[in-house]
DONUDO-488962 format. One line per field, with one value per residue (C-alpha): residue in three letters; z, x, y negated. Coordinates in steps of 0.02 Angstrom, whole numbers. Layout:
<sites>
pakol: c(ALA;...)
z: c(Z;...)
x: c(X;...)
y: c(Y;...)
</sites>
This chain:
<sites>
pakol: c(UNK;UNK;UNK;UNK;UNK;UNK;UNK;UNK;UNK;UNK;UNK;UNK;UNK;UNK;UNK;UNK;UNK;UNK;UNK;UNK;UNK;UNK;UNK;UNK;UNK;UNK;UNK;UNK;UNK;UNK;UNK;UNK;UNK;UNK;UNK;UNK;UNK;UNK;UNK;UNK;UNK;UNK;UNK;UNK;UNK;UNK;UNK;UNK;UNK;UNK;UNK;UNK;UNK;UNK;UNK;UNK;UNK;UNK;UNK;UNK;UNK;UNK;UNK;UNK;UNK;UNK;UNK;UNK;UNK;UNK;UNK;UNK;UNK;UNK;UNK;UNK;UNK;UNK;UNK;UNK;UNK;UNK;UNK;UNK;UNK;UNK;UNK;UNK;UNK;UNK;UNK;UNK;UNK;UNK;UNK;UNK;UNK;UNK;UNK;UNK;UNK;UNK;UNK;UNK;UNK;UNK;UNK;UNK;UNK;UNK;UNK;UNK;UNK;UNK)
z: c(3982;3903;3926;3756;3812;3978;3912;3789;3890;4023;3894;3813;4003;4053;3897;3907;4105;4224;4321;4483;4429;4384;4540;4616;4509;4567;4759;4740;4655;4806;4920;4821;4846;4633;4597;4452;4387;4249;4105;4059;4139;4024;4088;3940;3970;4153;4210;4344;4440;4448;4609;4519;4452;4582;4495;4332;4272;4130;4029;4028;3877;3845;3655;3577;3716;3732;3886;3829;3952;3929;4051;4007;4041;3906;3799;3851;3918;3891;4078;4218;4391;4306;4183;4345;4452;4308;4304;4506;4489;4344;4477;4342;4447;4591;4779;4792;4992;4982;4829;4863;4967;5124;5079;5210;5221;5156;5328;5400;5256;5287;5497;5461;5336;5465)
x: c(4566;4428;4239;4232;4366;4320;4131;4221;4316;4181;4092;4229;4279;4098;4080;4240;4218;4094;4116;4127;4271;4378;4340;4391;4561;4603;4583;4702;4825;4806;4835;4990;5061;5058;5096;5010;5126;5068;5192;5242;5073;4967;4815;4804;4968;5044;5188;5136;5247;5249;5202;5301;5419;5513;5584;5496;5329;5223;5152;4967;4904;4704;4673;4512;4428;4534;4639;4822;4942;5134;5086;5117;4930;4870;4904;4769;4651;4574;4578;4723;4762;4872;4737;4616;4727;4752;4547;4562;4674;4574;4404;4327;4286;4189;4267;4315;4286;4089;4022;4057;3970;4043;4107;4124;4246;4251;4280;4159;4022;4078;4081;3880;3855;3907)
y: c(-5493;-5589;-5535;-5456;-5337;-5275;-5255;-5133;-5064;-5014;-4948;-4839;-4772;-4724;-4629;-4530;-4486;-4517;-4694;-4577;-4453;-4650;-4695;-4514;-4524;-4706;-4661;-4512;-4615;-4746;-4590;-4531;-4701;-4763;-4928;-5014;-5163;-5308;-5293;-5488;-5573;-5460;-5394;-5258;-5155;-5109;-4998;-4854;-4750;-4572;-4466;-4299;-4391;-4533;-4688;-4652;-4742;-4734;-4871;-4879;-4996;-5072;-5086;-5109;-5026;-4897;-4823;-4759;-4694;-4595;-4492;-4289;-4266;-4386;-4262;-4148;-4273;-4420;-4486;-4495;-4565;-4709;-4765;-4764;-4854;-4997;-4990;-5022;-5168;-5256;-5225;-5127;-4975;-5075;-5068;-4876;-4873;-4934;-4847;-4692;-4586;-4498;-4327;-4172;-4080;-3898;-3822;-3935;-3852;-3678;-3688;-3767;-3592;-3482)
</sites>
């Protein structure tokens, strides 16, 4: 992707979701074991697989600043764990590990409320 492109795409993703919740979605995908896969050496449209759905994938496409995925959920939404995961691979979302804060656990909160 040229310059242009990922400018306008940052842009478009930080004003449909927060950078934090892309960077939430593309760890869970990591977790769930998705695989994001460049579609003929093109850095605007990937293949990702499914975690519901084994040996399916859904294409995830970046045009004009915009994030499309086949994914059942695009329907409702305007974000996804494929779209983040393609964000991931292209480095648009930072390094996931580092720039995110450490989170407790739930039990560990409610044990410290008791």
């Amino acid at each position: 992707m040229d310059a242009t492109t990922t400018q306008a795409t940052i842009r478009r993703i930080e004003s449909v979701v927060p950078l934090e919740t892309w960077r939430r979605l593309a760890e869970k995908a990591r977790r769930q074991g998705l695989r994001a896969f460049r579609l003929n050496a093109d850095a605007r449209t990937w293949a990702v697989t499914s975690h519901s759905q084994p040996g399916a994938a859904y294409e995830v496409t970046i045009l004009d600043g915009d994030l499309l995925c086949s994914c059942p959920g695009s329907a409702y939404y305007p974000y996804c764990k494929h779209r983040a995961l393609v964000l991931a691979e292209l480095g648009l979302l930072g390094d996931l590990a580092e720039d995110r804060p450490a989170r407790r656990s739930r039990s560990r909160r409610r044990a410290r409320a008791a």
